[in-house]
C-alpha positions as CSV (number, residue, x, y, z in Angstrom):
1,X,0.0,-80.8,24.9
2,X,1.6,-84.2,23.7
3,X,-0.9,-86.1,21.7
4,X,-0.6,-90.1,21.5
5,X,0.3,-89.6,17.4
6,X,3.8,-87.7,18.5
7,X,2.1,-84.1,17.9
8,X,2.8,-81.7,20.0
9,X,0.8,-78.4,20.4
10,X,1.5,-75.5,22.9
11,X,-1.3,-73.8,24.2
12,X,-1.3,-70.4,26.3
13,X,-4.6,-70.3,28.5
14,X,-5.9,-66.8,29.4
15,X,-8.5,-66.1,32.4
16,X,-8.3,-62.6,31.7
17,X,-7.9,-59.4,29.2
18,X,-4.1,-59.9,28.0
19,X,-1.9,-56.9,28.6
20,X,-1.2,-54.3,26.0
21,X,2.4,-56.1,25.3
22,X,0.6,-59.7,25.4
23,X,0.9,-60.0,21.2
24,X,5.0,-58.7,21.1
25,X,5.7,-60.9,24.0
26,X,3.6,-64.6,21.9
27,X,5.6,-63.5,18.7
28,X,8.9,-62.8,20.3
29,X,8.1,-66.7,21.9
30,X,7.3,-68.3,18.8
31,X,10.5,-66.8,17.2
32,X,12.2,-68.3,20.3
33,X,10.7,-72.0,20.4
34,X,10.1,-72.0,16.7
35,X,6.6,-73.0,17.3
36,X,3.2,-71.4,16.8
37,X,1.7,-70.9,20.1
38,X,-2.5,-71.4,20.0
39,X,-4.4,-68.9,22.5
40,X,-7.4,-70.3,24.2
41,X,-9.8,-68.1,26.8
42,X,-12.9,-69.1,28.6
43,X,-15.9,-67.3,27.6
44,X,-19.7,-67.8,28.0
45,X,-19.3,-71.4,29.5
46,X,-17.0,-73.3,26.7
47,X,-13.2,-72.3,25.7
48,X,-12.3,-70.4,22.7
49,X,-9.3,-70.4,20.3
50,X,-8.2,-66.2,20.5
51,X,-7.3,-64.9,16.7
């Protein structure tokens, strides 16, 4: 997401249960982009930041 200030977040929306590998695979991205990547799922009518 590119916010009007110059920020940019990246965000990494899941509909479901993530796979077994899902936390290897975010940390092995982040090492690649060199940015934290912010987990969001939909639960109970309103979205969620994942720990």
């Amino acid at each position: 997401m590119y916010w009007k200030d110059g920020r940019t977040e990246i965000y990494d929306i899941k509909g479901g249960p993530a796979s077994r590998d899902f936390s290897l695979r975010r940390k092995l991205l982040e090492k690649v982009i060199g940015r934290e990547v912010t987990v969001m799922e939909y639960s109970r009518d309103e979205w969620r930041r994942k720990r």
